[in-house]
Gaussian input, Z-matrix of N, CA and C with variables (Angstrom, degrees):
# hf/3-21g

backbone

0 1
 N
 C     1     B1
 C     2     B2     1     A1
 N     3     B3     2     A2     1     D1
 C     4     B4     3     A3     2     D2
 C     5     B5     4     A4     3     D3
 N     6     B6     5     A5     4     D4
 C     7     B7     6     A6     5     D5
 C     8     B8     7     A7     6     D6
 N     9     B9     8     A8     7     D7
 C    10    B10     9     A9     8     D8
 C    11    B11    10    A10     9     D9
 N    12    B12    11    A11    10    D10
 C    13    B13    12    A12    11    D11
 C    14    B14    13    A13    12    D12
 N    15    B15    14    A14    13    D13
 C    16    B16    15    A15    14    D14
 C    17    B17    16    A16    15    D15
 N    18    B18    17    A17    16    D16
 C    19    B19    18    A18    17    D17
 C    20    B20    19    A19    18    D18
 N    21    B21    20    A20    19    D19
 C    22    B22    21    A21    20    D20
 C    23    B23    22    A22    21    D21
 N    24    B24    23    A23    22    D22
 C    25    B25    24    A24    23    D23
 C    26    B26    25    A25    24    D24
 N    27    B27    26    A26    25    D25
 C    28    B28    27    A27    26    D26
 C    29    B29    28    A28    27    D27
 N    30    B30    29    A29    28    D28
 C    31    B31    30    A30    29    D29
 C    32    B32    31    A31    30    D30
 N    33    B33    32    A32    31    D31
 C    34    B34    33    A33    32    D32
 C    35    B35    34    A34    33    D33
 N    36    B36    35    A35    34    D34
 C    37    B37    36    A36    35    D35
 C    38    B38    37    A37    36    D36
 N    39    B39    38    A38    37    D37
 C    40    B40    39    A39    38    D38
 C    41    B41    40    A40    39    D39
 N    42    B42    41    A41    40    D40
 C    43    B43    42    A42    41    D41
 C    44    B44    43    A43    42    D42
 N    45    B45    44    A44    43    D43
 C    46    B46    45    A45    44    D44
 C    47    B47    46    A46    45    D45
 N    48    B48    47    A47    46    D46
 C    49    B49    48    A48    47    D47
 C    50    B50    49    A49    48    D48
 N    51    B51    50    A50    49    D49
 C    52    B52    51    A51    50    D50
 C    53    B53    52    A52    51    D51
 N    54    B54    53    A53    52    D52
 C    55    B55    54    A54    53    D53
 C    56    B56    55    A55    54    D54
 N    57    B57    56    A56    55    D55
 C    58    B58    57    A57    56    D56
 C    59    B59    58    A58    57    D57
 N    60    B60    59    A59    58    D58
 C    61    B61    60    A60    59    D59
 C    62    B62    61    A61    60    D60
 N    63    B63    62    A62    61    D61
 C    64    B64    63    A63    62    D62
 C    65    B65    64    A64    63    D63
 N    66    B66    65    A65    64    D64
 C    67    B67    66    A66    65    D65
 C    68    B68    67    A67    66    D66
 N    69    B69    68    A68    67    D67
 C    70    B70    69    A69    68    D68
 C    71    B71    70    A70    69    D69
 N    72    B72    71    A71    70    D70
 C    73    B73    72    A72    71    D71
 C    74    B74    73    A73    72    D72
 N    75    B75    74    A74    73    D73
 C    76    B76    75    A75    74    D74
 C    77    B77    76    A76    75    D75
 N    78    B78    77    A77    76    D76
 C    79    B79    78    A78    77    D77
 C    80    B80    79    A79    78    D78
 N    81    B81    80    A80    79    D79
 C    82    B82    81    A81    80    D80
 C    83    B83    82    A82    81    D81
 N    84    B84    83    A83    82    D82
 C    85    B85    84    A84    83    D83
 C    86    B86    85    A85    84    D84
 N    87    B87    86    A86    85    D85
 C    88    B88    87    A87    86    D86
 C    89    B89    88    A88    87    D87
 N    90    B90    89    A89    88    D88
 C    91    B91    90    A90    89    D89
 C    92    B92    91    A91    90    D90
 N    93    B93    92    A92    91    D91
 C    94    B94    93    A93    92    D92
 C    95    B95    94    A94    93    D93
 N    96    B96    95    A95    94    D94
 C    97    B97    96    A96    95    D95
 C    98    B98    97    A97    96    D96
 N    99    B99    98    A98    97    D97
 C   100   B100    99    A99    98    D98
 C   101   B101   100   A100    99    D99
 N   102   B102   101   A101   100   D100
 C   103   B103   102   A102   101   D101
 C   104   B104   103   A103   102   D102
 N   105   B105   104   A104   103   D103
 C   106   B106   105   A105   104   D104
 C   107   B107   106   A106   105   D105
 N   108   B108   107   A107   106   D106
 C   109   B109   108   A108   107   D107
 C   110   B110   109   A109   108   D108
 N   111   B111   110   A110   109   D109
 C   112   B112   111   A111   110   D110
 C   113   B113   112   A112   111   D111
 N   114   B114   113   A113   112   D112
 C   115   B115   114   A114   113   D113
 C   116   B116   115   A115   114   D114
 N   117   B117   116   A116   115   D115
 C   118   B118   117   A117   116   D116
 C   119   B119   118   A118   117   D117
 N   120   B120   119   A119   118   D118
 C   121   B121   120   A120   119   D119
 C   122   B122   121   A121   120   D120
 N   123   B123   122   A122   121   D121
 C   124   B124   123   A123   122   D122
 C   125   B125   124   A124   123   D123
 N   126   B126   125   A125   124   D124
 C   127   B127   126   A126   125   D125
 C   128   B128   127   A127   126   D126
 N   129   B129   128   A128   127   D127
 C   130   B130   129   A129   128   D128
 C   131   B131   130   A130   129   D129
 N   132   B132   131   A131   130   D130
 C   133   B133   132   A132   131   D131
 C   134   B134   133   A133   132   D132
 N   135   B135   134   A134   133   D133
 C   136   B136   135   A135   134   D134
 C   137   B137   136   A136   135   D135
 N   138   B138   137   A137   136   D136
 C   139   B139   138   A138   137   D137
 C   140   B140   139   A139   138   D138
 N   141   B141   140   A140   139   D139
 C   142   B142   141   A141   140   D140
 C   143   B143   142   A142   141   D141
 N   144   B144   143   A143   142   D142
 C   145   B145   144   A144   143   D143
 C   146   B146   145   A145   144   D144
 N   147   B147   146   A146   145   D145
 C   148   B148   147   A147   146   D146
 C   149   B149   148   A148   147   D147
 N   150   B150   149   A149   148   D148
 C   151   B151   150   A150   149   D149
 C   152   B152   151   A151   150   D150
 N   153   B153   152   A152   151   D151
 C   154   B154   153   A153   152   D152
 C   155   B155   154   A154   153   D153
 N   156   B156   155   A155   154   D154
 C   157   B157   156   A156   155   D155
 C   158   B158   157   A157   156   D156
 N   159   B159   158   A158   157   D157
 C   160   B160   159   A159   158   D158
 C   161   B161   160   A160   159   D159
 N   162   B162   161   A161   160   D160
 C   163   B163   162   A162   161   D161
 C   164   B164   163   A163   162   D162
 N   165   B165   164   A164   163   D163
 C   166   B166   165   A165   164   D164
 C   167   B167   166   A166   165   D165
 N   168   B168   167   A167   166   D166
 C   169   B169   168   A168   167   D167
 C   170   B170   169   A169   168   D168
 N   171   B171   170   A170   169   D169
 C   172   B172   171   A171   170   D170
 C   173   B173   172   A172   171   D171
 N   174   B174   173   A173   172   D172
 C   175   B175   174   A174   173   D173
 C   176   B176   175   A175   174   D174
 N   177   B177   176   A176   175   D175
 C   178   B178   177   A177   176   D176
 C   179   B179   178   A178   177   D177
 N   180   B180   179   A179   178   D178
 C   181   B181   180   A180   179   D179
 C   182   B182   181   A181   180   D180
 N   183   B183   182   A182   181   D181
 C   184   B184   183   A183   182   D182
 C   185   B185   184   A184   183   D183
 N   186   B186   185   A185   184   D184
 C   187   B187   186   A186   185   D185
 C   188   B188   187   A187   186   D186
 N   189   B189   188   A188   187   D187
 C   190   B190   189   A189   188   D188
 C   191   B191   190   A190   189   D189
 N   192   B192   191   A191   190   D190
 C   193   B193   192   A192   191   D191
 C   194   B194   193   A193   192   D192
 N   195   B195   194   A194   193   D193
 C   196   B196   195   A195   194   D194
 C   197   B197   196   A196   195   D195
 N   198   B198   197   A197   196   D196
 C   199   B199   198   A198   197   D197
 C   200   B200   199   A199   198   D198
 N   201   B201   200   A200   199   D199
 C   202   B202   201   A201   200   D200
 C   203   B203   202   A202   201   D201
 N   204   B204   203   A203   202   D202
 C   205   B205   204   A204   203   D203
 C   206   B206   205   A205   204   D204
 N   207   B207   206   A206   205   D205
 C   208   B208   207   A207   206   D206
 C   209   B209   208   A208   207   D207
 N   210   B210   209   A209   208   D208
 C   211   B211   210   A210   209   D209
 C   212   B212   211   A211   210   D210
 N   213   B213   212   A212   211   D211
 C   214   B214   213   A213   212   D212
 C   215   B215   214   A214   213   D213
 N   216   B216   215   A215   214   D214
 C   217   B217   216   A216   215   D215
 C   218   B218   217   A217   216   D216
 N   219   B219   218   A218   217   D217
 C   220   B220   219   A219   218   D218
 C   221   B221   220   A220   219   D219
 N   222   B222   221   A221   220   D220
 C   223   B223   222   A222   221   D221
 C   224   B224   223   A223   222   D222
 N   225   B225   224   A224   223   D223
 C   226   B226   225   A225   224   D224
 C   227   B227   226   A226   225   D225
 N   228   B228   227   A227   226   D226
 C   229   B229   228   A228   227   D227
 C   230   B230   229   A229   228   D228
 N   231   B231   230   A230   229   D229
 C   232   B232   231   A231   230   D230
 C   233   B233   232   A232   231   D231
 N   234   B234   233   A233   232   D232
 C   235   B235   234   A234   233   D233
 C   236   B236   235   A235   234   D234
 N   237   B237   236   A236   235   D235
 C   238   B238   237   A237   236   D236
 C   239   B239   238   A238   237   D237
 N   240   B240   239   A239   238   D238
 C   241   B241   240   A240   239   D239
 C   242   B242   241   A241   240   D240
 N   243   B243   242   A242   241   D241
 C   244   B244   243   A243   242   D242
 C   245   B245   244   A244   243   D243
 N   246   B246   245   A245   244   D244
 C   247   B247   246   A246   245   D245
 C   248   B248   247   A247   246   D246

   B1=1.4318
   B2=1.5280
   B3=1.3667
   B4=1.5264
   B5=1.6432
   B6=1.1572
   B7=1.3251
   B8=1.5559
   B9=1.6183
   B10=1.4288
   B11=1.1618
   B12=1.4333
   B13=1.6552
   B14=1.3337
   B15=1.2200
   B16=1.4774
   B17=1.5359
   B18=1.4854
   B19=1.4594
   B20=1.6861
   B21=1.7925
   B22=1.5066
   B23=1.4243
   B24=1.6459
   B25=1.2989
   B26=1.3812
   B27=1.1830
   B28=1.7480
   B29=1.2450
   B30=1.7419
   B31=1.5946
   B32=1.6777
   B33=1.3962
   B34=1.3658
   B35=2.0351
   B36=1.4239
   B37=1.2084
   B38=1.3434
   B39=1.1935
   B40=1.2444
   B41=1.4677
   B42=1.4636
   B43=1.3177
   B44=0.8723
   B45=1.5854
   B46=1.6477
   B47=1.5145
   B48=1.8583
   B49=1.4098
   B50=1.3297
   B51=1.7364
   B52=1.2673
   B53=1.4963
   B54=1.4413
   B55=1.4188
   B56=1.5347
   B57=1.8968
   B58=1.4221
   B59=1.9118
   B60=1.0421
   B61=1.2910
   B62=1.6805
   B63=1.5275
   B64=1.2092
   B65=1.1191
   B66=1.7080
   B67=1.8851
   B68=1.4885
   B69=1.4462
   B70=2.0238
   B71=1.6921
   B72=1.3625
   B73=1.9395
   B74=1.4662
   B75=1.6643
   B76=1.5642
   B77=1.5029
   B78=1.0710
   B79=1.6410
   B80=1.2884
   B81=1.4830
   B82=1.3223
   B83=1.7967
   B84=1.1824
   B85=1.6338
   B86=1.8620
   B87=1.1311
   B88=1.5018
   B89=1.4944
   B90=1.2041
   B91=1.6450
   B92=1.5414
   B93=1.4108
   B94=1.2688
   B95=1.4188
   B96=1.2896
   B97=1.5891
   B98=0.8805
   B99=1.7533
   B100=1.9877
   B101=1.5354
   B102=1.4943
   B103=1.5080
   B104=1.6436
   B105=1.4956
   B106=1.5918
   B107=1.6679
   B108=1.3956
   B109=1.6026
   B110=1.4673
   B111=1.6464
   B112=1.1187
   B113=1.8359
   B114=1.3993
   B115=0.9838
   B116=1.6678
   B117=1.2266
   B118=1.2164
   B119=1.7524
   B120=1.1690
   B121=1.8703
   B122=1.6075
   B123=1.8863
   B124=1.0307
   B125=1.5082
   B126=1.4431
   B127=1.8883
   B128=1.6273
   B129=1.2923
   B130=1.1532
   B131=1.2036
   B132=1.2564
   B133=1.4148
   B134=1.6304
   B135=0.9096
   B136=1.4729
   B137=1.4691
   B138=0.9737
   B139=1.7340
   B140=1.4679
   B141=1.4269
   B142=1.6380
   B143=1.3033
   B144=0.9254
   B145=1.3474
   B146=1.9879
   B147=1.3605
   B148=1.4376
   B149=1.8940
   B150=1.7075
   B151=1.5446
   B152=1.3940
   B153=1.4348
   B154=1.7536
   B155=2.3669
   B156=1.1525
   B157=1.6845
   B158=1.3766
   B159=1.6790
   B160=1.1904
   B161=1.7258
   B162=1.3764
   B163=2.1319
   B164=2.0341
   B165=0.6615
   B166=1.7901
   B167=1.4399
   B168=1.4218
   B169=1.4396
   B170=2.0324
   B171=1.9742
   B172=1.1142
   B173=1.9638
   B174=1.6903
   B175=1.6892
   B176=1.3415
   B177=0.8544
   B178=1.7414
   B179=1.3398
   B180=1.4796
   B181=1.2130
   B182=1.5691
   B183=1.3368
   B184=1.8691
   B185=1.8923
   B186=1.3305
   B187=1.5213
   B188=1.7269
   B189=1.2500
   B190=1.4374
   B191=1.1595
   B192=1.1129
   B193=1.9201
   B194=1.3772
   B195=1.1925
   B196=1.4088
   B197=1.8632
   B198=1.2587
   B199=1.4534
   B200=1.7101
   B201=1.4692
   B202=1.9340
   B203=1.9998
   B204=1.5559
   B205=1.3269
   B206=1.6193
   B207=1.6197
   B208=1.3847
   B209=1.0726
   B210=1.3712
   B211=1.2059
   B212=1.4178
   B213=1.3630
   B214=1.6030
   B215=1.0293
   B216=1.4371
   B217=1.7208
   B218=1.4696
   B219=1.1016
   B220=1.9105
   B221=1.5055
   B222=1.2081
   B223=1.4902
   B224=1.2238
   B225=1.5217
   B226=1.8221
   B227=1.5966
   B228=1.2480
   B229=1.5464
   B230=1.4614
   B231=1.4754
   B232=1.4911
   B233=1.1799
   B234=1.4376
   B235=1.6300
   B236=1.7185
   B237=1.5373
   B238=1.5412
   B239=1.1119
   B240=1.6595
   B241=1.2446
   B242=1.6538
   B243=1.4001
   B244=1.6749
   B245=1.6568
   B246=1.2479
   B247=1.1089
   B248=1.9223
   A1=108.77
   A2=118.72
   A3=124.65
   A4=122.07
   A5=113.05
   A6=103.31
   A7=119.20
   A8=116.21
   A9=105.81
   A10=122.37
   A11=133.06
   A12=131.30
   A13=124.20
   A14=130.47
   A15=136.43
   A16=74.08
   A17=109.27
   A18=131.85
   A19=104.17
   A20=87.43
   A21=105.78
   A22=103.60
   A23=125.54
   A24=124.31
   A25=114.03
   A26=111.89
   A27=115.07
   A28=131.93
   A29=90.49
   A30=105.26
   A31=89.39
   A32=122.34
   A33=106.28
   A34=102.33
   A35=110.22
   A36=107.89
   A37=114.71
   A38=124.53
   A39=129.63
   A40=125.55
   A41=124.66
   A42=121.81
   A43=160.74
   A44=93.58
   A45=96.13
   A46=120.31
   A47=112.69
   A48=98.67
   A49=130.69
   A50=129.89
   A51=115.67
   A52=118.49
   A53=121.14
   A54=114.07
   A55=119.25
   A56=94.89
   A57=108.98
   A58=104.66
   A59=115.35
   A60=138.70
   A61=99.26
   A62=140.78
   A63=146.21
   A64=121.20
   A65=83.96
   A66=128.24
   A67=102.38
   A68=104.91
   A69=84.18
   A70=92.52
   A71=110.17
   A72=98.75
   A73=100.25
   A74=118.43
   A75=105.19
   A76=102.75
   A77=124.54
   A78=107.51
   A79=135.55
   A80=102.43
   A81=122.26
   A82=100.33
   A83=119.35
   A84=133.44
   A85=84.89
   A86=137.96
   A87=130.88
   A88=116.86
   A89=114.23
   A90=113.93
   A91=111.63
   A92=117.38
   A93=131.07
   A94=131.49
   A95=126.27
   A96=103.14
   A97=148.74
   A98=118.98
   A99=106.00
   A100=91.44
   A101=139.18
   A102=86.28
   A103=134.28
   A104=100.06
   A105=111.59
   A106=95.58
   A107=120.69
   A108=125.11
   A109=101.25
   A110=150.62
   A111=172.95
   A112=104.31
   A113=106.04
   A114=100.13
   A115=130.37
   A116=111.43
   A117=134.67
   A118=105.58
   A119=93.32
   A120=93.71
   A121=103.28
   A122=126.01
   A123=112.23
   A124=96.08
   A125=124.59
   A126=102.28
   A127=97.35
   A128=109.71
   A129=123.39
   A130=141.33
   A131=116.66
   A132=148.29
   A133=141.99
   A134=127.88
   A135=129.12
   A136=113.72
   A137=115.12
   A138=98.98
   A139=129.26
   A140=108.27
   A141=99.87
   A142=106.89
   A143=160.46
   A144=152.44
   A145=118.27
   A146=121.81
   A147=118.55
   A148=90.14
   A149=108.29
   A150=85.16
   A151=133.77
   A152=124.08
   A153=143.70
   A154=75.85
   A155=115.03
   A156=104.61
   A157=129.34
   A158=110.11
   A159=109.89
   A160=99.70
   A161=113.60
   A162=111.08
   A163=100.08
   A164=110.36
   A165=107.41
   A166=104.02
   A167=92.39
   A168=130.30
   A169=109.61
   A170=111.52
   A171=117.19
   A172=114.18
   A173=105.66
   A174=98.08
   A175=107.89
   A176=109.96
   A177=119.93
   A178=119.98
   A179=120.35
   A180=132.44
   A181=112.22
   A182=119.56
   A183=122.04
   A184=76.08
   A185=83.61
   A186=111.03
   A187=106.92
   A188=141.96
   A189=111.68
   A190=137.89
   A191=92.75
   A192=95.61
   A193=119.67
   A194=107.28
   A195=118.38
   A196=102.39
   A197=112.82
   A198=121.29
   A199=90.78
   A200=100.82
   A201=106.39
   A202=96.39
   A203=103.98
   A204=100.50
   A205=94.00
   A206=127.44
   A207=131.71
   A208=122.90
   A209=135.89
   A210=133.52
   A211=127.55
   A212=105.12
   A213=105.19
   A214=121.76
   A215=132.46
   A216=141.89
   A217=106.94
   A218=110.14
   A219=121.99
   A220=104.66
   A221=120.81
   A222=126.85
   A223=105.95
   A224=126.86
   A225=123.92
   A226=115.24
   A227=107.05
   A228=113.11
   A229=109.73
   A230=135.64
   A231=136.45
   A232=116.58
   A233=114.33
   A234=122.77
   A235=111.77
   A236=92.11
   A237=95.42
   A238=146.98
   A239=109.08
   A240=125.83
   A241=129.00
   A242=87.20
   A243=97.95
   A244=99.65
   A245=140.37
   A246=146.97
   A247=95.09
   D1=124.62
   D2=165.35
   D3=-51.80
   D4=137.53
   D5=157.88
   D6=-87.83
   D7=146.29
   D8=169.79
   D9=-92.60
   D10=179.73
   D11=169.88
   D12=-73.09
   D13=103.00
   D14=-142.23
   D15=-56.46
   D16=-171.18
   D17=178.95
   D18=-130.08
   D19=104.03
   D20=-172.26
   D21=-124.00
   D22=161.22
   D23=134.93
   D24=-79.45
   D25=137.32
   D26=163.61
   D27=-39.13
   D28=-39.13
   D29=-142.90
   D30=-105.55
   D31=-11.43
   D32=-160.64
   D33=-76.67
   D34=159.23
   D35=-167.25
   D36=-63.34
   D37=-20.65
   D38=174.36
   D39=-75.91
   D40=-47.19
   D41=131.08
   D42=-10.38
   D43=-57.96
   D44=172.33
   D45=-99.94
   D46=-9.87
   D47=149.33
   D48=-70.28
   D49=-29.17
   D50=170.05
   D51=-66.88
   D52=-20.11
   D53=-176.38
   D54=-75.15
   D55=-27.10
   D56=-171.42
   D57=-77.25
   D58=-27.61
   D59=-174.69
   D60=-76.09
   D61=-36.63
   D62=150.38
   D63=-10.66
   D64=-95.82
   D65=169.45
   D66=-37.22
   D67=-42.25
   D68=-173.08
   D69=-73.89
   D70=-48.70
   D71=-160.19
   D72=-39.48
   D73=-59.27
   D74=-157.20
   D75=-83.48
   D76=-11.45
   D77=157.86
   D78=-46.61
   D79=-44.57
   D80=-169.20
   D81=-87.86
   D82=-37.40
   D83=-177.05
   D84=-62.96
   D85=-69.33
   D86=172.68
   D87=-44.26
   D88=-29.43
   D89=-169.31
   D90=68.87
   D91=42.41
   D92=142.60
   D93=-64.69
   D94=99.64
   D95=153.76
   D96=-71.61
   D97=152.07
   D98=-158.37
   D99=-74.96
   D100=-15.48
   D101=164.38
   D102=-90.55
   D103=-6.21
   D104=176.02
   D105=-55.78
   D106=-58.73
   D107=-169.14
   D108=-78.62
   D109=18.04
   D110=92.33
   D111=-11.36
   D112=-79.44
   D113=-178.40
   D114=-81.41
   D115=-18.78
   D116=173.99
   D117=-54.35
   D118=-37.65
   D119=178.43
   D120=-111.80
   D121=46.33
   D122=144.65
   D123=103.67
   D124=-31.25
   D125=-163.03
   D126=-109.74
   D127=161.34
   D128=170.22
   D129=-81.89
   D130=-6.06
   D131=158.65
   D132=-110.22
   D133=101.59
   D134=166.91
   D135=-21.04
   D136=-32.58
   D137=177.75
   D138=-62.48
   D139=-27.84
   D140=157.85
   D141=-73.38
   D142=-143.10
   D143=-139.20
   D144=-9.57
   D145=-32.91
   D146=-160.11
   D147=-95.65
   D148=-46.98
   D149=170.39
   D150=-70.61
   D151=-22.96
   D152=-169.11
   D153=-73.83
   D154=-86.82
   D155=-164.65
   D156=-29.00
   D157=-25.04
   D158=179.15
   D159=-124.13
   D160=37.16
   D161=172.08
   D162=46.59
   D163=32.88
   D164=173.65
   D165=-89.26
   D166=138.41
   D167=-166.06
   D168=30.64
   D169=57.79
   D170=177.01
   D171=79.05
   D172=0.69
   D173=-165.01
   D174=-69.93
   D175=168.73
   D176=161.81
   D177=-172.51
   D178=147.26
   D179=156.57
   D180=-36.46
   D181=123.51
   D182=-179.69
   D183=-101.81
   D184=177.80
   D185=175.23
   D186=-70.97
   D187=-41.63
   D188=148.13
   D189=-34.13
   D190=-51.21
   D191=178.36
   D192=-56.32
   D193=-44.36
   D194=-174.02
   D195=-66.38
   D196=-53.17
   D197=175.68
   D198=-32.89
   D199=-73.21
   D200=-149.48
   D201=-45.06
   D202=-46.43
   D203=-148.02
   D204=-98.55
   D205=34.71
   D206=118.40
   D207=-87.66
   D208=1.14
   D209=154.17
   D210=-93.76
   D211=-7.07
   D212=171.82
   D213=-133.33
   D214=12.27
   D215=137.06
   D216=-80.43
   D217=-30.38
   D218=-178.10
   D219=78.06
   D220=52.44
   D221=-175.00
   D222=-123.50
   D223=149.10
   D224=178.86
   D225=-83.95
   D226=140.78
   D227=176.73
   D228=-57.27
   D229=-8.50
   D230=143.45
   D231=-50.60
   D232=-47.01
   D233=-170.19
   D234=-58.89
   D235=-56.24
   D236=166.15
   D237=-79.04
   D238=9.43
   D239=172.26
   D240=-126.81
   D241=17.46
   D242=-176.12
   D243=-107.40
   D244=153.66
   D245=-103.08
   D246=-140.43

């Protein structure tokens, strides 16, 4: 049996610290750094990725992000959005 995509906002604060809280476990479980996975999805700076993991100053992972960085930790957008 599949799991479905719970029914979340992204953006709400609660959300996006457990999602951001995810993304770091299996980042770090790969031995990625947020700026290797920084640049890997296009930016030149670590701060999208280091503020979105910990919700600083409102950031968060949108549903692109999450797309790119299931494709380059190799983890499912369930994984990072289940609770």
């Amino acid at each position: 049996m599949s799991k479905s995509l719970p029914n979340l906002r992204l953006n709400s604060p609660i959300t996006s610290k457990v999602i951001g809280q995810n993304v770091a476990k299996v980042r770090k479980e790969r031995k990625v750094s947020q700026l290797s996975l920084s640049l890997d999805m296009g930016y030149k700076s670590v701060s999208v990725v280091s503020f979105a993991e910990i919700s600083l100053k409102g950031a968060y992972f949108n549903i692109a992000h999450l797309l790119q960085i299931s494709t380059i930790l190799n983890v499912s957008l369930i994984e990072q959005l289940s609770n």
